[in-house]
NULUMLO-922021 format. One record per residue (C-alpha): x, y, z. Coordinates in nm, 2 decimals. Example, Ala and Ser with C-alpha at 12.3 -4.5 7.8 and 13.67 -1.06 7.14 Angstrom:
+--------+--------+--------+
|      u |      v |      w |
+--------+--------+--------+
|   1.23 |  -0.45 |   0.78 |
|   1.37 |  -0.11 |   0.71 |
+--------+--------+--------+
***
This chain:
+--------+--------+--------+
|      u |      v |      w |
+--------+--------+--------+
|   0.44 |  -3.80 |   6.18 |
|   0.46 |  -3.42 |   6.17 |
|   0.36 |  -3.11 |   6.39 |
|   0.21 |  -2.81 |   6.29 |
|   0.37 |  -2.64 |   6.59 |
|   0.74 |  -2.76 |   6.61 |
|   0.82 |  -2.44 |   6.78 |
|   0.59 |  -2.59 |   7.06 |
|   0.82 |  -2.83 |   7.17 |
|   1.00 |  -2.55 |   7.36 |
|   0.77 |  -2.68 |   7.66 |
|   1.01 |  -2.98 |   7.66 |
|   1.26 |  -2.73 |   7.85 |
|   1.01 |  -2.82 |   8.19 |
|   1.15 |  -3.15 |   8.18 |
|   1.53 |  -3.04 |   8.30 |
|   1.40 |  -2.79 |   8.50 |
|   1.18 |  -3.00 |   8.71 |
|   1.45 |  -3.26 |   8.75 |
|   1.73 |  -2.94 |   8.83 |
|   1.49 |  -2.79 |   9.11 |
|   1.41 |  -3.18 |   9.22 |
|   1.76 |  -3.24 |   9.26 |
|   1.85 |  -2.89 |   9.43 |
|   1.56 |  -2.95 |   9.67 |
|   1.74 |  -3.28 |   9.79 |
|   2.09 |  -3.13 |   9.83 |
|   1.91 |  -2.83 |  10.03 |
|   1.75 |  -3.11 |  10.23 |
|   2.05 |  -3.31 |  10.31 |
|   2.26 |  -3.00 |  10.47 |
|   1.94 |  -2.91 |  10.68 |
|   1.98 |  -3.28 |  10.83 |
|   1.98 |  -3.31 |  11.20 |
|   2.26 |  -3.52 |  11.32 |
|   2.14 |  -3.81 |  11.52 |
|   2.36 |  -4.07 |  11.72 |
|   2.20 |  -4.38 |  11.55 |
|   2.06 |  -4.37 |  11.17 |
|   1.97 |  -4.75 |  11.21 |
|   1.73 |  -4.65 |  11.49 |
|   1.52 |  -4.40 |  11.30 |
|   1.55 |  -4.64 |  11.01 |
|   1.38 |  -4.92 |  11.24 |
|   1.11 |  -4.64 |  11.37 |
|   0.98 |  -4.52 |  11.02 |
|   0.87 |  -4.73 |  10.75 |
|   1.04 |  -4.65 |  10.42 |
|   1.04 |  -4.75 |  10.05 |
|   1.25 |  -4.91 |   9.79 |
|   1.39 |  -4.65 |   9.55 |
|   1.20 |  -4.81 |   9.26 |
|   0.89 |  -4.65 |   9.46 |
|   1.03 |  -4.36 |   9.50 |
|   1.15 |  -4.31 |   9.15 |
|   0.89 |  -4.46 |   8.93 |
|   0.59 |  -4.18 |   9.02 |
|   0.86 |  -3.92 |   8.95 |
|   0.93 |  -4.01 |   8.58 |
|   0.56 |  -4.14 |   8.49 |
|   0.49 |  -3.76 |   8.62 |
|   0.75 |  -3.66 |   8.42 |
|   0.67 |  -3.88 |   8.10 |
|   0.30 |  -3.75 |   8.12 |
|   0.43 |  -3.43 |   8.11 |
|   0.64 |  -3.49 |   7.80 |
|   0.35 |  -3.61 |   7.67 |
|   0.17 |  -3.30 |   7.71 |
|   0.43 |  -3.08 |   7.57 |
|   0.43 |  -3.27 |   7.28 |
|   0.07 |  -3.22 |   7.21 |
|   0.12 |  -2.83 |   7.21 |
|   0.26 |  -2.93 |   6.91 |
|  -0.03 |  -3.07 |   6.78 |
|   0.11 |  -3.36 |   6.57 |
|  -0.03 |  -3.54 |   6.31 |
|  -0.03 |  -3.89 |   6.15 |
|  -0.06 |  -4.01 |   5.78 |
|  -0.34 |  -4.32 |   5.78 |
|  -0.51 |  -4.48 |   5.52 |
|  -0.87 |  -4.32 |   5.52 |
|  -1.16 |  -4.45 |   5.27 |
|  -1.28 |  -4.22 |   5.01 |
|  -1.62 |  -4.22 |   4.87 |
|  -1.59 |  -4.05 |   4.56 |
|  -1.37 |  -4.30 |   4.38 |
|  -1.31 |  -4.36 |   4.08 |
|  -1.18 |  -4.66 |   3.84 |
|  -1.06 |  -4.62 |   3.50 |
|  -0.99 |  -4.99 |   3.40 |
|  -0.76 |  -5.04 |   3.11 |
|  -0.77 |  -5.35 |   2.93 |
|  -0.49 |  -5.48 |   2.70 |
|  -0.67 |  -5.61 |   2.38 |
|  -0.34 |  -5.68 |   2.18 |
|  -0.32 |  -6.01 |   1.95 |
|  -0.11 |  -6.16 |   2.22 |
|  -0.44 |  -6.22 |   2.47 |
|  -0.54 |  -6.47 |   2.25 |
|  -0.25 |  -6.70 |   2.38 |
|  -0.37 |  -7.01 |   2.52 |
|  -0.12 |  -7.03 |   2.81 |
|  -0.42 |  -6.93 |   3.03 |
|  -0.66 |  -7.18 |   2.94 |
|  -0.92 |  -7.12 |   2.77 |
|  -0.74 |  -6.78 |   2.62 |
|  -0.59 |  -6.45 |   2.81 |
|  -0.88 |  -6.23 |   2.66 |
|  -1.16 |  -6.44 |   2.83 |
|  -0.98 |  -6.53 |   3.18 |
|  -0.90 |  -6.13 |   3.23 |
|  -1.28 |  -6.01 |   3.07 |
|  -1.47 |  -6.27 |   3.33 |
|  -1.22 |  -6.13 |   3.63 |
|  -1.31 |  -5.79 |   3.50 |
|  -1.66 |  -5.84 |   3.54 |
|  -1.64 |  -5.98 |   3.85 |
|  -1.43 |  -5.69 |   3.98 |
|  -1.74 |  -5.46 |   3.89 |
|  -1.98 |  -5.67 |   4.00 |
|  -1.83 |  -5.66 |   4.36 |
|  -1.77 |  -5.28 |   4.38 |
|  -1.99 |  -5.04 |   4.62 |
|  -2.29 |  -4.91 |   4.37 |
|  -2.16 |  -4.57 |   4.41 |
|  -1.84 |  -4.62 |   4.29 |
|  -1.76 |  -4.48 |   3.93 |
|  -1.55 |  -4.71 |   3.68 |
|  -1.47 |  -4.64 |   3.34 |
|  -1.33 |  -4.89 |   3.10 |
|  -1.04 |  -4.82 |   2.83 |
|  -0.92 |  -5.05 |   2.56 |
|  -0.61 |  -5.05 |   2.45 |
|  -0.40 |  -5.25 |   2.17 |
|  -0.19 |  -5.02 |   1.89 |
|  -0.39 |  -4.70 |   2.00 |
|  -0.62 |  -4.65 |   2.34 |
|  -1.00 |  -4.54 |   2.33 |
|  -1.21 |  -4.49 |   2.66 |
|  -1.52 |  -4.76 |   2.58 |
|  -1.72 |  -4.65 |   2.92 |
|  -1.68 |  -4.30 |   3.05 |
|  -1.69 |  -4.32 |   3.48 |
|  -2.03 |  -4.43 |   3.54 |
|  -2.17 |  -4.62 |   3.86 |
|  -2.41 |  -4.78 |   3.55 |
|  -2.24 |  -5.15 |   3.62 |
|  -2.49 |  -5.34 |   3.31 |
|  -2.34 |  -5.09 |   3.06 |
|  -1.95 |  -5.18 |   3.20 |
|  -2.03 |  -5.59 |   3.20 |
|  -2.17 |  -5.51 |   2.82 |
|  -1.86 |  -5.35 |   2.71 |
|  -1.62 |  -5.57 |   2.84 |
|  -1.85 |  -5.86 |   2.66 |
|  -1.74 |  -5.73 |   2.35 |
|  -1.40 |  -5.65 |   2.39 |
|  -1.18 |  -5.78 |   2.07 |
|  -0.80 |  -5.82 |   2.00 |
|  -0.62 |  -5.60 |   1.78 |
|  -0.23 |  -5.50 |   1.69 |
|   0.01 |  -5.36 |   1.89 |
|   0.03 |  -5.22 |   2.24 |
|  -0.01 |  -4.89 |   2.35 |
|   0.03 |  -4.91 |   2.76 |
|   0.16 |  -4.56 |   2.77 |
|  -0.12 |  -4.41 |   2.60 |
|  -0.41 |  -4.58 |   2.75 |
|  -0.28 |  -4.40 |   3.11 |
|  -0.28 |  -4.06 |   2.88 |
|  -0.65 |  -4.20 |   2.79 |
|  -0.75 |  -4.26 |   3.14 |
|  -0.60 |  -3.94 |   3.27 |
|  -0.82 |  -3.75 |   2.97 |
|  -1.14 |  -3.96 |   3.13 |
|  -1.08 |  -3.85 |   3.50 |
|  -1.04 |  -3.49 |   3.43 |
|  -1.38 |  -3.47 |   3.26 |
|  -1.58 |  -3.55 |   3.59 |
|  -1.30 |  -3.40 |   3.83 |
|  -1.18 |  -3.05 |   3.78 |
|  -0.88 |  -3.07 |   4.00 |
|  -0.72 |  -3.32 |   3.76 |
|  -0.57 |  -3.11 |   3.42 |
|  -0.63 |  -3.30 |   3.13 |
|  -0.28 |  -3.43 |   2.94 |
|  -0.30 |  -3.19 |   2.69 |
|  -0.28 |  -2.87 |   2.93 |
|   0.12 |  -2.76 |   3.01 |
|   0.15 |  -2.78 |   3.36 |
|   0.53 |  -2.62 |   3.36 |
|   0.78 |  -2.70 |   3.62 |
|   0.48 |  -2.77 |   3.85 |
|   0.64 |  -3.06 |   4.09 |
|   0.37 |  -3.38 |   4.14 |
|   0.24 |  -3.34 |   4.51 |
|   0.40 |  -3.56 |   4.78 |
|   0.32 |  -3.93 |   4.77 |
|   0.02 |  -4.02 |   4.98 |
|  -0.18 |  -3.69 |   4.87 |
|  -0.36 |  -3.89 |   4.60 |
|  -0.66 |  -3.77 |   4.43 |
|  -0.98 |  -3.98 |   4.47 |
|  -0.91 |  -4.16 |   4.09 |
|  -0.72 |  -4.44 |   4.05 |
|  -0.60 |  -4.63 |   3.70 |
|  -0.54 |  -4.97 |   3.69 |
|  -0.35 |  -5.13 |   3.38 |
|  -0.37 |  -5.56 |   3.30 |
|  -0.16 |  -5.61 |   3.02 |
|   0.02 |  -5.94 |   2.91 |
|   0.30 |  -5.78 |   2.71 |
|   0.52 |  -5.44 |   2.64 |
|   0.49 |  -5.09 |   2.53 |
|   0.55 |  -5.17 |   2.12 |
|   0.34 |  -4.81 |   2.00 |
|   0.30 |  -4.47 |   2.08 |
|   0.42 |  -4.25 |   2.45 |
|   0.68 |  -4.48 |   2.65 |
|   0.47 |  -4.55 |   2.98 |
|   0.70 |  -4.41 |   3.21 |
|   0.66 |  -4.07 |   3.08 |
|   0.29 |  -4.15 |   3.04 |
|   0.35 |  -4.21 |   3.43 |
|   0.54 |  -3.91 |   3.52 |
|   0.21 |  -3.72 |   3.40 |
|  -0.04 |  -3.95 |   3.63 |
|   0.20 |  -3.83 |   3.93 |
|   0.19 |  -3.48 |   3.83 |
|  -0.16 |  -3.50 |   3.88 |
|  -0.09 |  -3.70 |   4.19 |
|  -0.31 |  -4.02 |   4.05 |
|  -0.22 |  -4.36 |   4.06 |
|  -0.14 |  -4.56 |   3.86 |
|  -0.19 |  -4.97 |   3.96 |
|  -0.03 |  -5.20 |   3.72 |
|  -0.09 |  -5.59 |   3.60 |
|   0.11 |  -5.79 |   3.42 |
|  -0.05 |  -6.11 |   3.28 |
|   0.08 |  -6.46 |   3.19 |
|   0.29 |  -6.67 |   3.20 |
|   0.67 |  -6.66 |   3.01 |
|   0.57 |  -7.03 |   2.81 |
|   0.51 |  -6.94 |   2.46 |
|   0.21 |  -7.13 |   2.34 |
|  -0.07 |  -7.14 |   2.07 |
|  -0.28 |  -6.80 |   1.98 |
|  -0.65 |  -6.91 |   1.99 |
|  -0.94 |  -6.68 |   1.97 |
|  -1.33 |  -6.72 |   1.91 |
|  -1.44 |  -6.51 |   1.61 |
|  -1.58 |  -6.26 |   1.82 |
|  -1.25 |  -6.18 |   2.03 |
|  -1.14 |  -6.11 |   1.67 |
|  -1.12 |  -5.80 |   1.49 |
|  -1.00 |  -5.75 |   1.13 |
|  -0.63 |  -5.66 |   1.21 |
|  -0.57 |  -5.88 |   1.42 |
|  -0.24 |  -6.10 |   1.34 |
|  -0.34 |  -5.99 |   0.98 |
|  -0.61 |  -6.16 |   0.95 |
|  -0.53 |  -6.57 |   0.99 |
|  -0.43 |  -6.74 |   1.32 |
|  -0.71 |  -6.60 |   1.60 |
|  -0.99 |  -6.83 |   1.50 |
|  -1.01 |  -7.14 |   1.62 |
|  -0.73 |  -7.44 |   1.44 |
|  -0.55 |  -7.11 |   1.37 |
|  -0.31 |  -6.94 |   1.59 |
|   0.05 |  -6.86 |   1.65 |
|   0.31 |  -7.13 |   1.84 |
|   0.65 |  -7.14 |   1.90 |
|   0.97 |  -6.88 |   1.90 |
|   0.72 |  -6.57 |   1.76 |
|   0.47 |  -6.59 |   2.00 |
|   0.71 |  -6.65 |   2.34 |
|   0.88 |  -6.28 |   2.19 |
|   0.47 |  -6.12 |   2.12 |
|   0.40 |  -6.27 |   2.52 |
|   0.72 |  -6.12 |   2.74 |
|   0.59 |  -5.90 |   2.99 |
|   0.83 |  -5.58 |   3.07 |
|   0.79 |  -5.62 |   3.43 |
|   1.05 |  -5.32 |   3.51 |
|   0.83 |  -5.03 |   3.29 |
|   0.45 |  -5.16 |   3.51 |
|   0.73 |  -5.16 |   3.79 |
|   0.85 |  -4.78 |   3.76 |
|   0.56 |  -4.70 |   3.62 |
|   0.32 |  -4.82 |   3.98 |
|   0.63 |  -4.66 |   4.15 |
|   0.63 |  -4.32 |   4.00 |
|   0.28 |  -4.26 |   4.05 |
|   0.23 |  -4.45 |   4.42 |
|   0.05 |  -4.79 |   4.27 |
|   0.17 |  -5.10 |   4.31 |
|   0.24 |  -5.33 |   4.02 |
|   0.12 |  -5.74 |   4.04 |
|   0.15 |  -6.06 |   3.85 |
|  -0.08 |  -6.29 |   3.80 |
|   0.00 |  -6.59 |   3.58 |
|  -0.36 |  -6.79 |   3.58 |
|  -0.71 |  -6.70 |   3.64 |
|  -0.71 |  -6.74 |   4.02 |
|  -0.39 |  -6.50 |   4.04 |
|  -0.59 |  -6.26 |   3.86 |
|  -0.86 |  -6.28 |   4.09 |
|  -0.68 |  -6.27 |   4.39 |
|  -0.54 |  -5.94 |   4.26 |
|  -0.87 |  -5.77 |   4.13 |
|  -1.05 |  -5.88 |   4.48 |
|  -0.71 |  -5.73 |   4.67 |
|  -0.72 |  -5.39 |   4.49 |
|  -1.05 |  -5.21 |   4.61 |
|  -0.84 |  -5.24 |   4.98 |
|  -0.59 |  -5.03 |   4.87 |
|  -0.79 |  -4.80 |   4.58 |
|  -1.04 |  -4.71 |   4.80 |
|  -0.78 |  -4.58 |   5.07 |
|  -0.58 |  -4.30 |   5.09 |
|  -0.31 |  -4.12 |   5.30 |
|  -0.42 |  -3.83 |   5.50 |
|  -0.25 |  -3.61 |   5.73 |
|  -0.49 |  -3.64 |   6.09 |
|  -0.43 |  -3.48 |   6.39 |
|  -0.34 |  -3.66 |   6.69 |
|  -0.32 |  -3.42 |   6.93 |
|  -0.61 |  -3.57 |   7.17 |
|  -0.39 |  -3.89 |   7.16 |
|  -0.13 |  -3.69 |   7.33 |
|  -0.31 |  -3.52 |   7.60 |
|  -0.47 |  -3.80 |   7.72 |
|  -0.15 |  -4.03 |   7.74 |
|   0.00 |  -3.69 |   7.90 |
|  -0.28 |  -3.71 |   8.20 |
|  -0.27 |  -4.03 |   8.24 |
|   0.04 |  -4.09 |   8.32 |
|   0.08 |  -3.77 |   8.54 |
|  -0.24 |  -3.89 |   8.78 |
|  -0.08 |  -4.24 |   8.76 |
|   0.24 |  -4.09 |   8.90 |
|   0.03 |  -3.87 |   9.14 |
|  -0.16 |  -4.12 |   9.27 |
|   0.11 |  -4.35 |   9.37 |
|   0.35 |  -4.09 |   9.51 |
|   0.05 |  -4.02 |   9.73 |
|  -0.02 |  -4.45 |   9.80 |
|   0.28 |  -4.52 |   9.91 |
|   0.34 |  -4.24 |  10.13 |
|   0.09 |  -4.34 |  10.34 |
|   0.18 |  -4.45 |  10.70 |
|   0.14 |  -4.81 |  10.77 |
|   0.03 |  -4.94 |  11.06 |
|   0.30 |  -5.14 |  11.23 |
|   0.21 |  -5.49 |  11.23 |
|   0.15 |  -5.63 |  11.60 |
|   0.31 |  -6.01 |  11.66 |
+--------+--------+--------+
***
């Protein structure tokens, strides 16, 4: 929480100064006493009240006012707020190694089928873009809310060398600036210029699913520290499972350079020692790299992980941190409390009537 007027909170000073004329008002009162013979018979004539009853109105009055100075103030509160002009730039690893058949029947067609789903069940006004990365990164589907022309391209997504994670987030950056001009594209020098404060996020998100590590191009940390300059987020994926196991592809998850040529068709396909080092999943680099820019990074190891993850994510993409005033909240705890203590100061030092036996 923070205040806009700290300086505000001078008002607190009321507090002590109420109690200090409270308490010299009593010890003014107690030298004006008149001396009687017997204190138990005026005791026994006037009804009187426990000191809880005679304490508690006196600090809910107090508390209320507290209350009330604090709302000169005027604090606010970071909450999660929906945004409706988000964006989604999805980028999908298409490296030889999503043709392991760990994930049954390979990882290319578990994550494409979750992929589709994902869009399927996003609001119609949400723009997604789709980038493909293996050795290098190309944006397939620019942000569009056209969701037939997103399911297409992810249909015909196909494996290639290497893994570029690093520069498919320079890709997706280069995608959001084109439709929002308060995100510099990764070629402009943005200097010393510190990233804003985590929780002010700009409406575009990235999310990475990749089953392996960085083996080409910009590490994706540093590909991270530019996201957070830009104060987007970056949501990372990593899946698989660590079991080496058999590389099978259909011919159309296949493209021509794709473990040279041999193994991705079916009866083909990579086992043993060489494909468990082609499947490890640098789970500290999606780590720093969700951390640096305010995402959070997942695992999934099967299809219904991978779901569970895709259906969590629009919960926390479409929500961001925003500083709201509170100050209403303030005031009306302050009167409440006051009245409260008002009211009962003025109950219970009513007369009763005595009770007749």
């Amino acid at each position: 929480m923070s205040l806009s007027w700290p300086w505000a909170l001078l008002a607190l000073g009321t507090v002590p100064l109420i109690l200090a004329v409270r308490w010299w008002m009593n010890r003014r009162r107690k030298r004006s006493a008149v001396t009687v013979s017997s204190v138990a018979l005026i005791k026994a004539a006037i009804p009187g009240r426990s000191a809880w009853r005679r304490r508690v109105p006196v600090w809910l009055f107090l508390a209320g006012l507290i209350a009330m100075a604090g709302a000169l103030a005027r604090p606010q509160a970071s909450i999660a707020v929906p945004s409706n002009n988000t964006s989604i730039l999805l980028a999908i690893d298409v490296s030889g190694s999503m043709c392991s058949t760990d994930v049954d029947p390979n990882r290319l067609t578990v994550a494409t089928e979750a992929a589709q789903k994902f869009i399927k069940e996003q609001n119609d006004g949400t723009r997604i873009g789709l980038v493909a990365f293996s050795g290098i990164a190309g944006l397939l589907v620019a942000p569009t809310t056209d969701k037939d022309s997103l399911l297409d391209a992810i249909g015909t997504l196909k494996t290639a060398r290497g893994t570029a994670i690093g520069q498919a987030i320079l890709t997706s950056i280069d995608a959001i600036a084109e439709h929002n001009p308060d995100v510099a594209a990764t070629g402009v020098d943005l200097g010393d210029v510190a990233p804003g404060p985590l929780g002010d996020f700009q409406p575009d998100t990235i999310v990475v699913l990749t089953d392996g590590s960085n083996t080409t191009g910009v590490d994706p940390v540093t590909a991270a520290a530019q996201a957070a300059a830009r104060r987007i987020r970056v949501f990372t994926i990593g899946f698989g499972t660590t079991e080496p196991a058999q590389m099978v592809c259909s011919p159309s998850q296949v493209s021509g350079d794709s473990f040279g040529g041999r193994g991705g068709f079916p009866g083909g396909g990579f086992g043993g020692r060489g494909a468990g080092r082609n499947q490890e999943i640098d789970e500290d680099a999606l780590r720093e790299v969700a951390d640096t820019t305010g995402g959070r990074y997942f695992r999934a190891e099967d299809s219904d992980q991978l779901a569970d993850v895709l259906g969590d994510l629009p919960k926390e993409i479409g929500l961001h941190e925003q500083e709201v005033e509170i100050t209403v909240w303030f005031v009306l705890a302050g009167v409440l409390l006051t009245f409260t203590g008002v009211f009962l100061a003025m109950w219970w030092s009513q007369p009763r009537a005595p009770v007749r036996r």
